[in-house]
N, C-alpha and C positions, 0 to 999 in steps of 0.2 A: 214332517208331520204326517206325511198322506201313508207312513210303516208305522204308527203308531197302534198299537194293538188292545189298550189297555180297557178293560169291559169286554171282548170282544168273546162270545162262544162260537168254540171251533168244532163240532161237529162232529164224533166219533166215535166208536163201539167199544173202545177199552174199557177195562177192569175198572180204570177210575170215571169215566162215563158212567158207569154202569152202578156203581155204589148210591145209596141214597144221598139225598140233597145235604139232609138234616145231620148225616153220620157225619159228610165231608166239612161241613160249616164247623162242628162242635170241635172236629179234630185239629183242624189250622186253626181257630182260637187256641185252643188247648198248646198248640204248637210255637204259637207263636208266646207265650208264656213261656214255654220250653226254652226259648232261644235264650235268656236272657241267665237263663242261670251256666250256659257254655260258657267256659271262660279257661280254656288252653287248648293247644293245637289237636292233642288228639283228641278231645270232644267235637271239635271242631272238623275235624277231620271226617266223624261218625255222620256228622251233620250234611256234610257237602256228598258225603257217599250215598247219605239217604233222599236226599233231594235228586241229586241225578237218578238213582233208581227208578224215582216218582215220577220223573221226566221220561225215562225208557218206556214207562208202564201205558205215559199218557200217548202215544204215538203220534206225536204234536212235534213238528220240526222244530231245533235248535233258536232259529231265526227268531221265532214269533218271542218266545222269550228274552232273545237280546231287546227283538223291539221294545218290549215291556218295561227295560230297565233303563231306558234311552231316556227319558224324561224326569228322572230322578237323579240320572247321572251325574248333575251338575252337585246338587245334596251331599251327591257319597262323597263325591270329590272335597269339597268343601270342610264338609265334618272331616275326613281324613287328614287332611292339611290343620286343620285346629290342633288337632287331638298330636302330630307329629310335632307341630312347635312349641306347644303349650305344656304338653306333659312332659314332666321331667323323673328322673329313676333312673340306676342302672348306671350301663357303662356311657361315655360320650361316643356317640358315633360319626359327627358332624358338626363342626364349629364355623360360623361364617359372622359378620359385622353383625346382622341383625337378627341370628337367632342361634339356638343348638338346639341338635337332635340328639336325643337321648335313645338308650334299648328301648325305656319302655314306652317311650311314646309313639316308635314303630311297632310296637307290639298294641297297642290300644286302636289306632290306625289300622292296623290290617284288623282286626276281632271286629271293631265298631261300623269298618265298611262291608266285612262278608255277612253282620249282622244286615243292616241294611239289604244287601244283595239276597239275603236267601227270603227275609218278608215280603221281597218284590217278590221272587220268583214263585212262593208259595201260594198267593194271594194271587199273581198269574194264571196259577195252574189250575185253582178254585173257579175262576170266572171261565178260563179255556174249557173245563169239561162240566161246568154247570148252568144248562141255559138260565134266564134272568126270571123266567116264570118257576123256575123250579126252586132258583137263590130264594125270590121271594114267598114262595109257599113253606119254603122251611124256616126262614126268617118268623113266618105269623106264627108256625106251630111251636117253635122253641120261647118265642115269646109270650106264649099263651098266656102263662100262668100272672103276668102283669095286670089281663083284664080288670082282676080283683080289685087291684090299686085303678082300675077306669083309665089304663095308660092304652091308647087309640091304635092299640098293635096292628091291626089290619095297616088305617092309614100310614104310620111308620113305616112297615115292608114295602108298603107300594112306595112310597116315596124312594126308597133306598132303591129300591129294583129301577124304578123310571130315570134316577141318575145315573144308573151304573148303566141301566140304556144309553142315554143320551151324551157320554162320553164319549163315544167314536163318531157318533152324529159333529159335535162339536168342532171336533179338529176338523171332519172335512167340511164345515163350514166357513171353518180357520182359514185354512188351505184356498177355498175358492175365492175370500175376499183377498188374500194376501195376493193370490195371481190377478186377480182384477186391477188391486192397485198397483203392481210393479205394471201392467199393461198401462198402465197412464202415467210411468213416469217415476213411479215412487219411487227412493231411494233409502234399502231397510240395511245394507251391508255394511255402509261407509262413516267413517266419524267415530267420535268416544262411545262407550254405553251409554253415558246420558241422550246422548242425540239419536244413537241407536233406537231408545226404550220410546223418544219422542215421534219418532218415525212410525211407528207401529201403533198411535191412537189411531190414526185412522182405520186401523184392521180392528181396535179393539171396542170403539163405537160402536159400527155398524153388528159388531159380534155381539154384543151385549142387547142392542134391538131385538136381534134375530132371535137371541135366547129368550126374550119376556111374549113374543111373537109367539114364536114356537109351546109356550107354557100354554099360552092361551085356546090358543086352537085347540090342544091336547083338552085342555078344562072345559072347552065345548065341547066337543067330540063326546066325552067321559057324560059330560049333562044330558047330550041328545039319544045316548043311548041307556038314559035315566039310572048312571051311577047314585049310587045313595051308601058308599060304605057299606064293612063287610057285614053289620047285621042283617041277619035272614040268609046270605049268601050260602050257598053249596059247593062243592068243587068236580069238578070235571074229573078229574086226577088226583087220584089219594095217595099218599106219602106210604108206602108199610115197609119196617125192616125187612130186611132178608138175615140168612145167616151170612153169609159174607161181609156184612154192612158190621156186624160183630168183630170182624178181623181188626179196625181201625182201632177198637178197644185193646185188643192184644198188642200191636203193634206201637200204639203209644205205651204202653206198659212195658216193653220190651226198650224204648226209646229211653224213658225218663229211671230204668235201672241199669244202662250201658253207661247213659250222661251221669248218674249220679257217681258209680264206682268211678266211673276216667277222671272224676273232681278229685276224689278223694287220692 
């Protein structure tokens, strides 16, 4: 828990540090719609070459990104093993007492899990080069136009921003009750998963405390320094494109005409 990465901004001068908030946000939505229309190797192929690019560009070590997929790990696994016994197609490649593997349900299996893999990583790479005041100010400007409808977009952003904060807060709070209670004895390794998962209420109590604790203070703090939502507010820091921020445009346009011909 205590290499868990996930929220976390990492601090750096790159190209993609350096892009607007609002361009980066529009573009991994945009992207992440992209994903779902891949569906054969060398689309697929386009896709992992442009995400490792996006990785060289952020100058952000390899690590931080494995750590990010650590906790979902379980998910991809999971899904890939349905998708391997359950789908059927193709030639037999595996016959055993209680199932068969078929082509295409290793081919659904690999697609479905490097699906998975590249939304973590993309969604990684968002939070790595975008502090959470920045996520959230692009967050209020792209949602502006909801005001109309009296949808409370200020509050929304903040709320999203102060979660995607308080996700690494979390774990090492995880982390600290979980070595307090192995220091008195606990026992979280041994037995079935059921007695496993019973083991761990006691880390999952005082975790649950800590977080309505933790809310509270924050909604003091926020009152004494006479929050009142964003009407009348001003911004310290204004959002404005650059031409560079215009690249992301080209670039998905160049993405969703390589993906479309490699379908066809």
């Amino acid at each position: 828990m205590s290499r868990i990465v996930i929220g976390q901004f990492m601090p750096g001068n790159s190209i993609l540090h350096r892009f607007d908030p609002r361009a980066k946000l529009l573009f991994v939505f945009l992207f992440f719609f992209l994903i779902f229309f891949v569906n054969n190797i060398s689309t697929y192929l386009v896709i992992y070459l442009f995400v490792f690019f996006c990785i060289g560009l952020s100058q952000i070590r390899i690590r931080l990104f494995l750590g990010s997929i650590k906790p979902v790990l379980f998910i991809i696994i999971f899904t890939s093993i349905l998708h391997l016994v359950m789908t059927k197609g193709g030639t037999i490649l595996l016959t055993t007492p209680f199932f068969t593997v078929y082509e295409e349900g290793v081919r659904q299996a690999a697609f479905i899990s490097s699906r998975f893999l590249i939304l973590v990583v993309m969604a990684s790479l968002l939070t790595f080069t975008t502090s959470s005041l920045d996520l959230t100010d692009a967050l209020e400007q792209l949602m502006g136009p909801l005001r109309k409808i009296r949808v409370p977009v200020h509050e929304l952003a903040l709320m999203m921003s102060i979660a995607l904060r308080f996700i690494p807060t979390l774990w090492e709070e995880t982390e600290k009750i979980k070595n307090a209670q192995l220091a008195r004895g606990a026992n979280l390794e041994s037995g079935n998963i059921f007695k496993r998962l019973t083991a761990y209420i006691p880390i999952f109590i005082p975790l649950f405390l800590s977080s309505f604790r933790r809310a509270e203070e924050l909604a003091m703090a926020m009152e004494a320094r006479a929050y009142r939502g964003g009407i009348g507010r001003t911004k310290f820091r204004l959002l404005e494109y650059k031409r560079k921020d215009y690249m992301l445009i080209v670039i998905f346009l160049l993405l969703v005409i390589g993906i479309g011909w490699l379908r066809s």
